[in-house]
N, C-alpha and C positions, 0 to 999 in steps of 0.2 A: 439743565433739565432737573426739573424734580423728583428726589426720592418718590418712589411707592411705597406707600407703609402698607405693612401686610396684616392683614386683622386675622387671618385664621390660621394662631397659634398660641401659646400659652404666654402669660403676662404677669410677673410678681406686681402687688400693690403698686411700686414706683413706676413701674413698667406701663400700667395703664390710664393713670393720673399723670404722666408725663408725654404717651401717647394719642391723650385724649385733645391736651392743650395744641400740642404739636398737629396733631390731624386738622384745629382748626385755623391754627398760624399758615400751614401750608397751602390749604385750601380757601384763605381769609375771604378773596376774592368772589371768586366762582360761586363760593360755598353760599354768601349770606345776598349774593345776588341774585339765587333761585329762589332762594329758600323767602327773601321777602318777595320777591315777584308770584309765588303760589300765594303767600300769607296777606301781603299789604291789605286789600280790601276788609279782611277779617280785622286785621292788626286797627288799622283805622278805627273801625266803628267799637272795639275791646275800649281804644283810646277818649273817643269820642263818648261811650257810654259809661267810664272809669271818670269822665270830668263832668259830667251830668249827677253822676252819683254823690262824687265830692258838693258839689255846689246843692243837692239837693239835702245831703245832711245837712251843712251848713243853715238851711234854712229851719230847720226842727230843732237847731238849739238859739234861734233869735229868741230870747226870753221878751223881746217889747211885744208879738204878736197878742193880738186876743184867743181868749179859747173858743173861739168858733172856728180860727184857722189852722190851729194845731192838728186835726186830722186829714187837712187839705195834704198838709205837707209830711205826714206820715205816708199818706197812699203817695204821693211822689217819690218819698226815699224806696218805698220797697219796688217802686215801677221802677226806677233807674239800675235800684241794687238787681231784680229779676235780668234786666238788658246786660248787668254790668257781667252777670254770671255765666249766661245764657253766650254772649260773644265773646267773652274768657273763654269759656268751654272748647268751641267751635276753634279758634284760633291756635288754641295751645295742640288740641288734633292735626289740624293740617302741618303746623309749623312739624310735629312729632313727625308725624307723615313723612312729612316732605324731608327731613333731615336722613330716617332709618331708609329710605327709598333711594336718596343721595347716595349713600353707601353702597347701597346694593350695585346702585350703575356703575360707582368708583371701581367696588371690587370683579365686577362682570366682566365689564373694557380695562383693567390692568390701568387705574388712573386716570379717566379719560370720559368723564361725567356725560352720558346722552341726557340732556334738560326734558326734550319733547316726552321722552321714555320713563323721567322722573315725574312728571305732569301726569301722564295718562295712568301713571300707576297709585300716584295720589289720588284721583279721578276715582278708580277703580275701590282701593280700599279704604273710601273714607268711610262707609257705616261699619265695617269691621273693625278699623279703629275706634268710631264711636261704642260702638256694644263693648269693645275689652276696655276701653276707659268705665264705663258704666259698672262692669264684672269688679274692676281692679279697685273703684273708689266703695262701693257697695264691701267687699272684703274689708279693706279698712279702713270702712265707720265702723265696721260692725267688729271689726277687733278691738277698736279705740272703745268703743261704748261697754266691750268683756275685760277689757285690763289695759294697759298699757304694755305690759308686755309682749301679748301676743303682736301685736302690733311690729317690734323686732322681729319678728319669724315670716310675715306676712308680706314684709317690706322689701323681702328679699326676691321672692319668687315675679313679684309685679313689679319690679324693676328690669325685667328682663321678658315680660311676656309679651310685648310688643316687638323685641327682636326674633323671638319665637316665633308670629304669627309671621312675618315677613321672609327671614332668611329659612325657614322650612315649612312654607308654603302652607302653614296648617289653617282650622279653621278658629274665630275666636274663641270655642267651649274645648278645644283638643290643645291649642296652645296653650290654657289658661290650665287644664289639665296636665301638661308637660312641664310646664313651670316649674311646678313640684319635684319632679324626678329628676330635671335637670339642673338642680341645686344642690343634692344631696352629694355629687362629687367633690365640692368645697364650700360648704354652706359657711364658716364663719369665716373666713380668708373672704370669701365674696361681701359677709355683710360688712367686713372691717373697711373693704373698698368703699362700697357704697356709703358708710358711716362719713368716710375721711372727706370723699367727694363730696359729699351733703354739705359737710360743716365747708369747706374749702367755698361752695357755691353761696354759701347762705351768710358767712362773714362778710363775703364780696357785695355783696345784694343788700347787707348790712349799712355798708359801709357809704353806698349808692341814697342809700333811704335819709340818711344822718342832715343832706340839707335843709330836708324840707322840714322836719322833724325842728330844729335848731330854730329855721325859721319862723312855724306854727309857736314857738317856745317863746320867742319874742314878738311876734306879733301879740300874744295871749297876755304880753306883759309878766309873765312870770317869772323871768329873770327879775325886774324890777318890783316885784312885788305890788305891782298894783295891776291886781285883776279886778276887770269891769266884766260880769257876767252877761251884762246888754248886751255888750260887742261882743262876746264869743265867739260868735257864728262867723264873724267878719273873717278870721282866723282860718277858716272851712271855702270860704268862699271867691279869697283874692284871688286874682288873676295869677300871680308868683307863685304862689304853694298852692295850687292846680297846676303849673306849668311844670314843678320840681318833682312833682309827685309823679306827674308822664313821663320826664325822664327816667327817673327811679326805675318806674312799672317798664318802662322800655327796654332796659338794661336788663330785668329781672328775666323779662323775657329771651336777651339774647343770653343770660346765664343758664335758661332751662335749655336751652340747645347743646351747651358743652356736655350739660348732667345728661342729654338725650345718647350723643357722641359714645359719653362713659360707658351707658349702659348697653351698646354695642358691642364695645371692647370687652367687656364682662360677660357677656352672652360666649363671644367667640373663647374666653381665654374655659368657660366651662363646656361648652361645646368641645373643645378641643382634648381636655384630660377623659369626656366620655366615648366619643365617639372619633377622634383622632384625623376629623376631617381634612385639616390643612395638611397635615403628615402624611398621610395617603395619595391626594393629590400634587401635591412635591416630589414624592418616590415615584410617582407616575408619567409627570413632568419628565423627567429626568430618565426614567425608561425610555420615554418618546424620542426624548433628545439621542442618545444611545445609538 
């Protein structure tokens, strides 16, 4: 039988980066079977409008075209780039969705995921989710655009206000409000997790992108030094580096699920130093048992 891992209690750095991986190693199965069973249709058309987009650049750097066609093919890049945004958006929601809602079933039934009861609660909170995604990118543009640094302070609290809105039932302007208070128990030990986890996700995701990148390198002729600006686009357009590139973005996607997972475990290990909830109900446990 399978360990239960228990999220409501406290987690040093290693503690939650090593519990986050293991959450999805043990649950591999189950886990990414719901999770694209809610997502697929989204995931799909992200895919399908991420290789419309590629192919539509591609065609705004053909330098043979005349300039009568050059803004045919500017309103196509930014039609595709609007769908490629627009169904990125939507997707990365549900998948968030569906992952922190996972948990919640895991931890209700002691291990023992209800699917129909993860569905119907995706169902339920998905404009909730979309308004605190909406709250949370809106905060940091608008750090990003006053410093860069505010942006470190910012990053912390909305990495966690989506497990706020879910595991204590709030609404998205009172979660997004709690956010705040609910960091101030270990704000830099949390951003230092978040920091490790980021770079840990983002090397990987790195590392995923490197084919296609390689390949664009030499299709482009640039290893050999003979670039033909004609054919540029051709680079943008081939069926292979559109197909490397899905992979990549596919992977990227199932890395934002682990960073989703983390941010769980980060939620619960600060929950737990303020409000001591796993601890409470364990001593209670164990009264019952008694």
């Amino acid at each position: 039988m399978k360990q239960l891992i228990e999220f409501k209690k406290r987690r040093e750095l290693g503690d939650i980066l090593g519990d986050s991986f293991g959450f999805i190693r043990q649950e591999f199965s189950p886990f990414f079977k719901l999770i694209l069973h809610i997502c697929a249709p989204y995931l799909v058309l992200f895919l399908v409008s991420f290789s419309f987009y590629l192919y539509a650049s591609g065609g705004v750097l053909d330098f043979q075209l005349g300039e009568t066609e050059l803004p045919t093919n500017l309103g196509l890049m930014f039609l595709a780039l609007g769908l490629f945004v627009v169904t990125g958006a939507v997707t990365y929601i549900y998948a968030n969705t569906a992952v922190i809602h996972y948990i919640k079933s895991y931890i209700d039934n002691r291990g023992h995921v209800n699917a129909i009861e993860v569905k119907q609660h995706v169902k339920d909170t998905f404009w909730g989710f979309a308004g605190l995604s909406v709250l949370k990118w809106v905060t940091l543009i608008i750090a990003m655009m006053l410093c860069l640094l505010p942006v470190f302070y910012f990053m912390v609290p909305m990495f966690v206000v989506f497990s706020i809105y879910v595991f204590e039932n709030k609404n998205a302007s009172d979660a997004y409000s709690y956010s705040y208070t609910l960091i101030k128990e270990d704000f830099w030990g949390t951003w230092v997790t978040i920091f490790v986890l980021g770079l840990i996700i983002s090397v990987a995701g790195y590392a995923f992108s490197l084919p296609a990148g390689i390949y664009s390198l030499i299709k482009t002729g640039i290893f050999s030094g003979e670039i033909d600006p004609a054919t540029m686009n051709e680079s943008f357009t081939d069926p292979i580096y559109i197909v490397l590139n899905l992979f990549s973005y596919l992977f990227k996607f199932i890395l934002n699920l682990v960073l989703t997972v983390g941010g769980v475990f980060v939620y619960f290990n600060l929950n737990e130093k303020k409000n001591f909830t796993g601890t409470m109900e364990r001593i209670d446990s164990i009264g019952k048992n008694a």
